[in-house]
TORKOL-4160 file (C-alpha; in steps of 0.2 Angstrom, whole numbers, padded with zeros to 4 digits, m for minus):
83
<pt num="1" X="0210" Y="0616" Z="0274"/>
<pt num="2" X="0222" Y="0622" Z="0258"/>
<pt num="3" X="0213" Y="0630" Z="0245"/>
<pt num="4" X="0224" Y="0635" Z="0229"/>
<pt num="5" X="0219" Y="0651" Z="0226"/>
<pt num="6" X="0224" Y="0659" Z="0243"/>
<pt num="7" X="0242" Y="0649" Z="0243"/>
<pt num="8" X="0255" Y="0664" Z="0246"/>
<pt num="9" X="0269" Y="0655" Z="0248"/>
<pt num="10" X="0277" Y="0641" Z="0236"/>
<pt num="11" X="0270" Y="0633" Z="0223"/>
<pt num="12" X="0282" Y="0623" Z="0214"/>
<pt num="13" X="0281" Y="0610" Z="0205"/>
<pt num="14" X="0292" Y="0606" Z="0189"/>
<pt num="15" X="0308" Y="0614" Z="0184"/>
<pt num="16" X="0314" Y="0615" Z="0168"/>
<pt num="17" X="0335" Y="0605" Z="0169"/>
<pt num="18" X="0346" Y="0604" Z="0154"/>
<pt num="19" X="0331" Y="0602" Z="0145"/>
<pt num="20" X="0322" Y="0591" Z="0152"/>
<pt num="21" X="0306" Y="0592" Z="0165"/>
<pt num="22" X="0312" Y="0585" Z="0180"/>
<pt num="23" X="0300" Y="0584" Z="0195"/>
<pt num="24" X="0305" Y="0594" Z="0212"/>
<pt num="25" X="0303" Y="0584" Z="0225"/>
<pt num="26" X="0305" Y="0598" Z="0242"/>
<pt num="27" X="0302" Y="0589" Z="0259"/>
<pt num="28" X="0300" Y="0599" Z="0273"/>
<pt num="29" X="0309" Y="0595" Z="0290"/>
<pt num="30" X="0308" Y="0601" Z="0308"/>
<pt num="31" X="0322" Y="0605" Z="0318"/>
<pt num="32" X="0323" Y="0594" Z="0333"/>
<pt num="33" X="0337" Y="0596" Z="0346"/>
<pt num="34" X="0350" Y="0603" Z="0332"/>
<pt num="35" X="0344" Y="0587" Z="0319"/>
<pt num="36" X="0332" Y="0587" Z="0306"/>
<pt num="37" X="0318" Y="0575" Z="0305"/>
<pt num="38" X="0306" Y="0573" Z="0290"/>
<pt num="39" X="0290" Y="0578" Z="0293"/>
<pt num="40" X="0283" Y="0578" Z="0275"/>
<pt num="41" X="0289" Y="0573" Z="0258"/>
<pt num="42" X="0286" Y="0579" Z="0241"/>
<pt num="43" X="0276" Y="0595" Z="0247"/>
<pt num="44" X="0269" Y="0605" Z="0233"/>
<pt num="45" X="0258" Y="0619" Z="0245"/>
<pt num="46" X="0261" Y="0631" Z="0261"/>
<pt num="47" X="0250" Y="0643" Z="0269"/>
<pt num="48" X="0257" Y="0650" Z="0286"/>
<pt num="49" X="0240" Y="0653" Z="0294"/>
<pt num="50" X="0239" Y="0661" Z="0312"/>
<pt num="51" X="0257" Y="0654" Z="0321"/>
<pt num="52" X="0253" Y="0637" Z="0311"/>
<pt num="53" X="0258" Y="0629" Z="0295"/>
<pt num="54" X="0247" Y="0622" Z="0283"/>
<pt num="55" X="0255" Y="0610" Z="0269"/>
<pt num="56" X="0250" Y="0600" Z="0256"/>
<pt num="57" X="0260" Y="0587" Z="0246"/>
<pt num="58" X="0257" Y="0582" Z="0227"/>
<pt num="59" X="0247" Y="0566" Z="0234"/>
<pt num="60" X="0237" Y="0577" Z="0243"/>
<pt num="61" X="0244" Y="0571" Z="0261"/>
<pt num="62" X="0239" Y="0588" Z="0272"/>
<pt num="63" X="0248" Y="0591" Z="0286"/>
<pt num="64" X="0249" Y="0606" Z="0300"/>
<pt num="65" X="0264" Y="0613" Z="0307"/>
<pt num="66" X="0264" Y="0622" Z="0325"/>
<pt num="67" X="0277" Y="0635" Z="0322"/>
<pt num="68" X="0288" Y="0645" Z="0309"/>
<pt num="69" X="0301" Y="0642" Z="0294"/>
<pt num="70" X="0316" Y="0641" Z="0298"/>
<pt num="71" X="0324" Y="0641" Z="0281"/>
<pt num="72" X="0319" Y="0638" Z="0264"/>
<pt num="73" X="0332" Y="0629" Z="0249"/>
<pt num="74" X="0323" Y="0630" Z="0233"/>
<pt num="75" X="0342" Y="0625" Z="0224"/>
<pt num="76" X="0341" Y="0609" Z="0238"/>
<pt num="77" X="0321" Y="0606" Z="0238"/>
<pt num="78" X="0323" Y="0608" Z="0256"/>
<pt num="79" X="0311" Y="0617" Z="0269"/>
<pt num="80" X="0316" Y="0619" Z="0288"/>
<pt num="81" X="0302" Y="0620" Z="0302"/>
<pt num="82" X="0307" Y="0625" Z="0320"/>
<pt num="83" X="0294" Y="0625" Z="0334"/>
């Protein structure tokens, strides 16, 4: 489903804190009558692909979305999906 070379969107893995490597953990969400419910945690690959979102997590869990971003915190490791 995911292949890495065609990932146009995030890849991100480690960040570099005071330093010290420190693994980002970004779960994304979906929006559900104005609350957000996890959909997937630890996501390390997306790839919006015709109206649906392709994601991978560093486990290798894969998941699709039906819908769009919403919002994107790369300070709070936080995606937002809306149908």
């Amino acid at each position: 489903m995911i292949e890495d070379r065609n990932v146009t969107l995030i890849r991100t893995i480690h960040l570099q804190y005071k330093g010290d490597k420190t693994m980002c953990e970004t779960n994304a969400y979906i929006e559900v009558d104005g609350k957000e419910e996890l959909f997937l945690e630890n996501v390390d690959i997306m790839k919006p692909e015709d109206g649906k979102i392709h994601m991978r997590n560093l486990f290798g869990e894969q998941k699709i979305f039906e819908g769009s971003i919403k919002e994107i915190s790369l300070n709070k490791h936080r995606i937002v999906l809306k149908k």
